[in-house]
N, C-alpha and C positions, 0 to 999 in steps of 0.2 A: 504494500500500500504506500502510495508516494505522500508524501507530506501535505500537499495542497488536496487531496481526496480526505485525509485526515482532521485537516483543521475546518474544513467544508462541514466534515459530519458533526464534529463536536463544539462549530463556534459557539453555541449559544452557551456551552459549560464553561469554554475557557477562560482563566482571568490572569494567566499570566504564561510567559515562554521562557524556558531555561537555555540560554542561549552562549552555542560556544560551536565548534566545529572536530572534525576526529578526519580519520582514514578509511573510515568504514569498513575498519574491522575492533581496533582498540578505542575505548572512550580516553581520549588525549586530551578533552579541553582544550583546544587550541582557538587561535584567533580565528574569526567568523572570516576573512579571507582564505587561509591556509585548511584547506580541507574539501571533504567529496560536498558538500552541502553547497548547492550555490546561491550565496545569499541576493545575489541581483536581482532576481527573479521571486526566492522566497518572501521577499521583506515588503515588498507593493502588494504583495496576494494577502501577509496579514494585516497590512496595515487597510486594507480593503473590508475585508471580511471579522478580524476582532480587533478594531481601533481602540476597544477600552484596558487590550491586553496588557500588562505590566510586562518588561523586558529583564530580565535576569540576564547579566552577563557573566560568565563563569571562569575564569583562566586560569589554573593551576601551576602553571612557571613562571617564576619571579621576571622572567625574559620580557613577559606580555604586561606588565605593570606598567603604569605611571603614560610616558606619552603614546605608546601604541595601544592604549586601551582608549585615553581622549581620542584619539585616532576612529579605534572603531564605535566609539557612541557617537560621533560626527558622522560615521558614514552612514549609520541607522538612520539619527534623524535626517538626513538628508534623503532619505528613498522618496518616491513620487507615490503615491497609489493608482494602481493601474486597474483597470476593469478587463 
């Protein structure tokens, strides 16, 4: 099941995304660029579909702190929503 079939069936429950990115095999926590998830495409579909969702961003390596985390909460809010 792909993620936008996902968030379709349960937006009315959702109130929040845990958000980070992996290899899609290991949960690595990694930045929402570096990874199988492509968030270009995922992030106009929720901000579409559950605008009232809270964003959790998750990073695990001291690597992704401080300015490539400002980094990736700039690029969220900056997505368009797309229909």
């Amino acid at each position: 099941m792909g993620h936008e079939k996902l968030i379709e069936d349960l937006k009315d429950q959702i109130i929040g995304f845990h958000l980070h990115n992996n290899d899609g095999v290991r949960d690595l926590h990694n930045r929402l660029n570096d990874g199988t998830i492509d968030f270009d495409d995922l992030m106009p579909f929720i901000k579409l579909k559950v605008p009232q969702a809270s964003w959790i961003i998750e990073y695990t390596r001291p690597i992704y702190h401080g300015q490539p985390f400002i980094e990736d909460i700039a690029m969220l809010m900056n997505y368009e929503v797309s229909e």
